[in-house]
N, C-alpha and C positions, 0 to 999 in steps of 0.2 A: 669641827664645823661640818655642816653638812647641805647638800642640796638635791632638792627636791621639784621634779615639774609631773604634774598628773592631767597635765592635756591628753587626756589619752582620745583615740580615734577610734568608734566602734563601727563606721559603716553604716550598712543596712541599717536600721531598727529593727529593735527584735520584734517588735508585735506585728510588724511587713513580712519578718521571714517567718513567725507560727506560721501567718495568713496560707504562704507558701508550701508549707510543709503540710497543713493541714489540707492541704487540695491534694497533692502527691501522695498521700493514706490514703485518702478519700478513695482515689482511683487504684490504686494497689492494691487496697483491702478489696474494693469488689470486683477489679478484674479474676484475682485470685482465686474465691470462690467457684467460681465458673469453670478455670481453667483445670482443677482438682477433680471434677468433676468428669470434663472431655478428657483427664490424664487417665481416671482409671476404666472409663469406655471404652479407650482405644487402645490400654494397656501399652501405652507409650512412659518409656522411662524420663525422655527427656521432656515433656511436658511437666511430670511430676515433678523434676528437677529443677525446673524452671519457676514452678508453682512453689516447691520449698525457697528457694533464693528469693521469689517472690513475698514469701513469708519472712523473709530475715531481712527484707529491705521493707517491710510494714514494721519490723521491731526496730529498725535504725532508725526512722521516721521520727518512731512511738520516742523510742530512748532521746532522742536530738531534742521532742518538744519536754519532755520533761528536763531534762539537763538542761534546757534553756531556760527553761522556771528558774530552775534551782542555783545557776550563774547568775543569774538579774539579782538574788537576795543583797542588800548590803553586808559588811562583813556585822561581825555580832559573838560577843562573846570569844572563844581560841580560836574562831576562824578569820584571823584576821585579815585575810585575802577575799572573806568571803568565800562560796563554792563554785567558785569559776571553775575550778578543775572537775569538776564534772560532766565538763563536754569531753573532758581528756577520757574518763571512764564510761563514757558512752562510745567513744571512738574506737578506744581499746576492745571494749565487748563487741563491738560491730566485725573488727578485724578478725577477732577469736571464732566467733561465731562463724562466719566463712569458711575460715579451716575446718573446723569439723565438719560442718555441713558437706563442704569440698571433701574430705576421705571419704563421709559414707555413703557419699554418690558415685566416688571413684570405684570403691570395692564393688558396688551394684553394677556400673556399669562394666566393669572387668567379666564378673560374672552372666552379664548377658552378651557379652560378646562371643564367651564361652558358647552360651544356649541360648541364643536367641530367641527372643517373645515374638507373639503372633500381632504386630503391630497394626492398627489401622492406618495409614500414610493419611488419606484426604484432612481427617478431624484436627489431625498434628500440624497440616499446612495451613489450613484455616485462623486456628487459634492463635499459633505463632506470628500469624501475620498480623493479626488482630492485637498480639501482647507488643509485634513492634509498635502498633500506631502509638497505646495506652501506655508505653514506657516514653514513647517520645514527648508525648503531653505532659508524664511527671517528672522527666529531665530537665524539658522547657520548666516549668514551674521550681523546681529546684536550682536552677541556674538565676531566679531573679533575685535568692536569698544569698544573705552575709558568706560567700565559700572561702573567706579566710577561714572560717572559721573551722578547725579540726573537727569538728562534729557534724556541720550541716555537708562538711566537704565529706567524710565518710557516708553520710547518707546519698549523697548524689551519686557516689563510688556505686554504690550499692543499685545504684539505677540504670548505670550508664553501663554497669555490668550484665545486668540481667536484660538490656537490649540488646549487646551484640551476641546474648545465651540464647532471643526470641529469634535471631539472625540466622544461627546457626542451628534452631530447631526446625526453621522455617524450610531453610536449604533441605535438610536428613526428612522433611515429611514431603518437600516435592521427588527427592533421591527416591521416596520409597510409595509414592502416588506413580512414577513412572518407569519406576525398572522391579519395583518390588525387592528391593536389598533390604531387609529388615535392621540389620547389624548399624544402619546407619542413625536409628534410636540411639543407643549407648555410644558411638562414637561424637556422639555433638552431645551428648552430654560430658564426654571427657574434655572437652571444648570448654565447656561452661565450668566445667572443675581448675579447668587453666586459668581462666580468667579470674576466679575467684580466688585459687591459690595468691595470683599476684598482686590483686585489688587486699586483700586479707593481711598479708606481709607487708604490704606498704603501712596500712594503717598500726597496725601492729607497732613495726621501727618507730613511725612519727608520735605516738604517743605512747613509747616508750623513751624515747629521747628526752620528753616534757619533765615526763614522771623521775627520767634518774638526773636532772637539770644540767642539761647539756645543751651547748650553745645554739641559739637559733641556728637555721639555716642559711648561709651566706656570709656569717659574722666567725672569721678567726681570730682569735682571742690573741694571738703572739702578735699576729698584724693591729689589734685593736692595742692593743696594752702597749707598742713601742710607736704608734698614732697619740695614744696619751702621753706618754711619755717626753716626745718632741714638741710638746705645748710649750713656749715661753712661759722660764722660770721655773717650770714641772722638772725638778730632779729624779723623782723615783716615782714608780705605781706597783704598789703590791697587792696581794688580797682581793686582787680579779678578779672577779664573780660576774659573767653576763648568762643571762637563762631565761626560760618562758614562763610567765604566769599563770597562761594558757596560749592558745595559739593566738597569735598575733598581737600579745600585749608582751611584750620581752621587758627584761629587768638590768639594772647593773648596778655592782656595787663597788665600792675600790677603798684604796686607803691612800691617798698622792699629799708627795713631800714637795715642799715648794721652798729655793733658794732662801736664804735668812736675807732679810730684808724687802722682801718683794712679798706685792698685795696677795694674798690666799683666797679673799674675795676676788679678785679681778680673773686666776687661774681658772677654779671654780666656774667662774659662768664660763672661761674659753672652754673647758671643759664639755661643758652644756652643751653649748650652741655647738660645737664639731659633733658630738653626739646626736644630737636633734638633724642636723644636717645630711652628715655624711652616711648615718649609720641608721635615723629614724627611729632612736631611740632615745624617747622622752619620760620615761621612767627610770630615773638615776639618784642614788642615795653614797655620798663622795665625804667621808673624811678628810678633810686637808690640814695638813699640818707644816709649820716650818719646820727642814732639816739644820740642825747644829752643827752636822757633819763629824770626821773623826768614827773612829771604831766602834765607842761608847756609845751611839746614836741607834739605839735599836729602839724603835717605834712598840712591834709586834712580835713578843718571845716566839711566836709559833705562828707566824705568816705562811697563809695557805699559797701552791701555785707560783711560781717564777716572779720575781723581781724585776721589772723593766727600768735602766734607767736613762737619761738625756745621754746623745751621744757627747 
């Protein structure tokens, strides 16, 4: 027997969060432009650094609206999930991308701490001040879109990053508009290398977690499996399986034995409803069978994962 509920809860609409995402390009693609420009006049590293992060948060943008195409298709043919996991591999490339970017501004910036460049201060505190206003407008705009979602939520990463990077470019160009420390370019670019290392690694783990299907966050599986378990009439749960489909659509599967003589239907939906409830998880596909009990009683020659059974 088996049960099945696909109320699922998507949020936002996706055609509200393109709307979104397509104003926050909009304004990153043409800030950026400009600020490549005042990076190599003023021979500031960290403007340039600012302006690549800036380029890697117009491809998380780019990557979240196509990956968001590509999640809407129905499933079709061996995809029968459909490509919803394609936000998980825009999230993923988002994170990855960061870290690289993040070493080969670290190296640059190591190196000009060494030999310091002949930096213009004024054009660096101008700009920077200018990339805070232009990052807070595509935060704001990025913040009105679905951020369950691992992929719109890496693209905002990608935003909310690169303002506290305009923050700290902003500070190193009034540093060097008033005392003339030049050194203080590549140290707020190591700044921004911080923030990116860690914004980069987040994203990274959380959809790596997806990918090797490992339990939502929040949901322990021994706690979840001996919650089924204590159902009236639920004697055993094996073959545990809770995981994500993508972010914030979670899954569960099980195999649950129910006392001989007691309804498998009536389990089942207890089953359900604790699930939908307690756990907010409405996508459930549940084997249930009567236990005969005795030794002979083996359901699953090869049951995956621990055996929970009624105290």
């Amino acid at each position: 027997m088996s049960g099945h509920d696909h109320d699922h809860g998507h949020g936002v609409g996706q055609d509200a969060d393109r709307r979104w995402l397509g104003l926050a390009l909009g304004l990153i693609a043409a800030f950026m432009a400009g600020e490549v420009v005042v990076g190599l006049l003023a021979h500031s590293l960290a403007l340039l650094s600012d302006a690549a992060h800036m380029l890697t948060d117009a491809g998380a943008i780019a990557l979240a609206l196509v990956a968001m195409r590509l999640a809407a298709r129905p499933p079709k043919g061996g995809y029968t999930f459909g490509l919803k996991r394609a936000e998980i591999l825009s999230a993923q490339a988002n994170g990855l991308t960061m870290l690289i970017l993040a070493a080969v501004l670290a190296i640059e910036a190591v190196r000009r701490l060494a030999d310091p460049a002949d930096v213009v201060g004024l054009p660096v505190l101008v700009t920077a001040v200018a990339g805070v206003a232009v990052n807070l407008v595509a935060a704001w705009a990025l913040s009105r879109a679905n951020r369950t979602s691992l992929n719109v939520q890496g693209a905002f990463q990608h935003i909310v990053n690169d303002l506290f990077a305009f923050v700290a470019t902003a500070l190193a160009g009034l540093v060097m508009v008033t005392t003339g420390f030049t050194r203080a370019d590549p140290i707020a670019t190591l700044l921004v290398v911080a923030l990116m290392v860690r914004a980069g690694i987040g994203l990274v783990r959380a959809s790596g977690r997806i990918f090797l299907e490992a339990a939502p966050s929040g949901i322990d599986p021994p706690v979840l499996g001996a919650r089924l378990a204590a159902v009236p009439h639920v004697v055993e749960v094996h073959d545990l399986h809770v995981w994500q489909i993508t972010s914030g659509e979670p899954a569960l599967s099980a195999h649950v034995l129910v006392a001989p003589g007691r309804d498998c239907h009536a389990a089942r939906a207890a089953i359900e409803e604790l699930l939908r409830h307690e756990y907010r998880l409405t996508h459930s596909t549940l084997q249930v069978d009567h236990a005969h009990g005795g030794p002979a009683d083996v359901h699953c020659e090869d049951a995956h994962g621990v055996a929970y059974r009624s105290a």
